[in-house]
N, C-alpha and C positions, 0 to 999 in steps of 0.2 A: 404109233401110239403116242409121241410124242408131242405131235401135234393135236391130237385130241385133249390133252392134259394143256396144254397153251391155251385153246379154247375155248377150255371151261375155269382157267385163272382169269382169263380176260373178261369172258363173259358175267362170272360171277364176281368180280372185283369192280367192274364197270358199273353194272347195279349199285352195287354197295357205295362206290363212289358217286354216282349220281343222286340215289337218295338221300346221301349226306348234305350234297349240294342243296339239293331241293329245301332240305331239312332248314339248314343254315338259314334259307332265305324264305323261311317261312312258307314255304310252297305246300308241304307235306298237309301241316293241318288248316292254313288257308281256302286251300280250294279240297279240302274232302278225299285226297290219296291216301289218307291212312286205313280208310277202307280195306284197302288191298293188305294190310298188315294184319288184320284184325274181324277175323270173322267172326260175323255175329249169331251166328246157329250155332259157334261151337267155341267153349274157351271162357266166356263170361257170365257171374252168375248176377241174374237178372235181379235180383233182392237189394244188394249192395252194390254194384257196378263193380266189382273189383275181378279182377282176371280170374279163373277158377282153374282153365287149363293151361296147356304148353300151346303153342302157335308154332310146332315145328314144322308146319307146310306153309309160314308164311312168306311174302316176298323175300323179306334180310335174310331169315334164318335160311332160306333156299339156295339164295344167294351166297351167303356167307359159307355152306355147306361145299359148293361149287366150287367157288374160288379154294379154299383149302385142299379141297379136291382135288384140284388141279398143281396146287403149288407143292403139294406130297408127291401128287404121281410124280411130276416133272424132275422132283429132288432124290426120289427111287430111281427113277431112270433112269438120270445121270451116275448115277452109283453104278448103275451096271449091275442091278437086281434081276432076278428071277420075275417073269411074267406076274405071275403069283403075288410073289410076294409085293411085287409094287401096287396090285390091283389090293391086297391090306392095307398097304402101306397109305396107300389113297385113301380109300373106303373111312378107317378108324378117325384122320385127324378131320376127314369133313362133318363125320356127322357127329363128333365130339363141338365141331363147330357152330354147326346146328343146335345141339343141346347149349351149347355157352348163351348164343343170341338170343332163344325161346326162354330161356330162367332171365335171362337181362328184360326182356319185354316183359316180362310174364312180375316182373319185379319194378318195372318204370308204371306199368298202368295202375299197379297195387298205390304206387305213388299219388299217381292222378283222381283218383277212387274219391268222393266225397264222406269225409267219414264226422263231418258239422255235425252237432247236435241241433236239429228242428224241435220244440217242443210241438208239435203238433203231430212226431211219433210219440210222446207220452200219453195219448189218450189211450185207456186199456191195460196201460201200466202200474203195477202194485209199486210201492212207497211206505216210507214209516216216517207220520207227523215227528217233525223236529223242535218245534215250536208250537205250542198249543194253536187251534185253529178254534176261535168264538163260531156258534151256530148261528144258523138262519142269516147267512151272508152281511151279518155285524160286523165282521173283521176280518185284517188275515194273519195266518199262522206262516207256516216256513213245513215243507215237506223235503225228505231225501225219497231221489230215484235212481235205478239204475238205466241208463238209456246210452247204446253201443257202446257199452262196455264201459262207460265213464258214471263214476258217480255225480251229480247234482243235485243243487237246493231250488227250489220255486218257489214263489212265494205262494199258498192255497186258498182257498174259502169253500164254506161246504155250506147248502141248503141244508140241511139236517143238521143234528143235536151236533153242541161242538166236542171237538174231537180232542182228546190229551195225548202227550207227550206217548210215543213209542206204538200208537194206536197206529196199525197197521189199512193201511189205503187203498183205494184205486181210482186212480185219475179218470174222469167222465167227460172233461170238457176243457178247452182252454179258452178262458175269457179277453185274456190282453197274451200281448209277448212272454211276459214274466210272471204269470199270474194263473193256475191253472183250479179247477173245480173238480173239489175231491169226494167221495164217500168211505165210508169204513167199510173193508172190507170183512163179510160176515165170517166166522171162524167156523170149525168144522162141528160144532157143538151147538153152533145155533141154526145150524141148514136142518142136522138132522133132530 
């Protein structure tokens, strides 16, 4: 038994070490290995790019499982445990292991995640004029929006009658970078 608990510290320590290496030298996201970390049928949600699940079958976390796996058994053993109880004593620290490296991944990608604000997701988004906006595209006003999760100002203009202060919006177009084309949006009093 002894030797099988050697072979899974080495095995899965070697991993570990080598994708360190790799990492260090840029090898990892250079040539496209982080594939193997990161499946993409399961784990990420496609909306925001940000991690959604655990990656607890991936390479590290398998690896990392492994090796722990093995440096418990190895350290049960040498105790002069019960079959048993070394085969727990293995078992809990590797896939406690497993869990540590999956919440670490599962928390670096969150990092990597682009969470910029493009105003060209503001089309569709409701707003409330901050600064009067002149009609019939004579000037511009200033609108607040909410877009992921952050508040911002842009600068507005509307085709239609102009719009005052607190006049609740929806953004239909962006014209420049900074610069987005608004309409009032109709209240529930005037639909029906």
């Amino acid at each position: 038994m002894t030797s099988f608990f050697v072979v899974c510290t080495v095995l899965g320590g070697g991993v570990l070490i080598l994708q360190l290496l790799l990492g260090l030298f840029g090898v990892d996201a250079a040539h496209g290995l982080d594939h193997l970390d990161a499946p993409h049928d399961f784990g990420h949600d496609a909306a925001d790019g940000t991690a959604g699940g655990l990656h607890l079958f991936s390479v590290r976390a398998l690896s990392a499982g492994i090796a722990f796996f093995g440096l418990s058994g190895l350290a049960a053993t040498s105790a002069g445990w019960p079959l048993l109880l070394v085969l727990v004593a293995a078992v809990v620290p590797g896939f406690l292991a497993m869990l540590l490296v999956a919440f670490s991944m599962r928390w670096i990608l969150r990092l990597e995640s682009d969470r910029s604000i493009h105003v060209t997701s503001a089309i569709g988004e409701g707003g409330v004029v901050y600064i009067p906006i002149p009609g019939t595209d004579s000037g511009a006003g200033r609108v607040t929006l909410t877009l992921n999760g952050r508040t911002v100002e842009y600068d507005a203009v509307t085709s239609g009658a102009a719009l005052s202060t607190g006049t609740k919006v929806t953004v239909v177009d962006v014209r420049e970078p900074d610069i987005v084309e608004v309409v009032a949006t109709p209240s529930l009093d005037e639909v029906l």
